[in-house]
C-alpha positions, 0 to 999 in steps of 0.5 A: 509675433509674441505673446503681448501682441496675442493678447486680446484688446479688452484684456490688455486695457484690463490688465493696464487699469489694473496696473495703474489704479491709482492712475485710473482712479485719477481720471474717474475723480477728474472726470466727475469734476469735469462733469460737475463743472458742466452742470454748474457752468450751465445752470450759472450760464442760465441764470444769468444770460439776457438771452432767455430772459435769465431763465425766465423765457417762455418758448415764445418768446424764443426766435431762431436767432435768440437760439443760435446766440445762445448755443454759440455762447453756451459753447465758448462758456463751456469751452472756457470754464471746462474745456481749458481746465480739462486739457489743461490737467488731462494734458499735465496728468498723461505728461507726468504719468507718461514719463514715469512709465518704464520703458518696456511699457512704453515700447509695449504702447507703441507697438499695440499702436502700430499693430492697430495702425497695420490693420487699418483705421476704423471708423469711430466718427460720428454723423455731422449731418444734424448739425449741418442741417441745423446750420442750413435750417438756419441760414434758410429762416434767416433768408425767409426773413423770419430769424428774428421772429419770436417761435411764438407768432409763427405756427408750427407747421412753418417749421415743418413746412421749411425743413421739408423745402429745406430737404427738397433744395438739398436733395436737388443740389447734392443730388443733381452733381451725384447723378451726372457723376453716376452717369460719367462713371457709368459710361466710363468705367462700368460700361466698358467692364 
């Protein structure tokens, strides 16, 4: 191994924003473009959407499908006004920042990558249960028949009483298939060890 591969992960990325600041600084001025985009795209989004009444809706006047409508949209809008524009200028300044990077620096990125690669991907997801549960609360208030129902005309303890059912079927269904596939492997694979 050589001394390049010694060096420490946080060390490494300080000496490379060292080196490339004014690149680094791009990409802080970029980055704080897009986030301003965000909030300008949002408030404008806001301000002239039906769904919400243009801002002026109260929450009871919201349903769940008033709701899921308007994330959807919200979604494409910001994936339109920030997230093209955003692909588009990091994509271009990494190409150009890219190629003008000498050689040996390039190997020297390729090789802490496989290095990384060697010692195994680590896990950096995040949970996509919430968004999950979300959709199934969906599609069980919608089953329910109260999707179009203002938030307003129903009580609260609706809403805590279908999440809690909405557990109970999950539990069930994911929870039954996990237990026979315990079981199998109990009597397969664990039993005879």
């Amino acid at each position: 191994m050589n001394e390049k591969d010694n060096v420490s992960e946080s060390r490494f990325w300080k000496d490379q924003i060292k080196k490339h600041r004014i690149a680094f600084i791009l990409l802080i001025i970029v980055g704080i473009g897009l986030i301003i985009d965000f909030v300008i795209v949002l408030i404008w989004y806001i301000e002239s959407n039906p769904i919400g009444g243009f801002g002026e809706w109260t929450f009871n006047e919201w349903s769940l499908n008033d709701v899921v409508l308007f994330l959807i949209f919200f979604v494409l809008f910001q994936l339109l006004f920030v997230g093209v524009p955003a692909g588009l200028i990091l994509g271009l300044g990494g190409y150009l920042w890219w190629n003008r990077l000498p050689l040996e620096e390039k190997q020297e990125y390729r090789s802490r990558q496989r290095v990384e690669r060697k010692k195994g991907a680590r896990r950096h997801g995040g949970n996509a249960g919430g968004i999950l549960f979300f959709i199934a609360f969906c599609i069980y208030i919608f089953i329910d028949g109260n999707f179009n129902t203002k938030f307003g005309l129903l009580p609260y303890s609706y809403f805590i009483y279908s999440a809690l059912y909405l557990i109970m079927w999950i539990l069930i269904v994911l929870g039954i298939p996990a237990a026979i596939i315990i079981i199998i492997v109990y009597f397969k694979v664990w039993r005879k060890k």
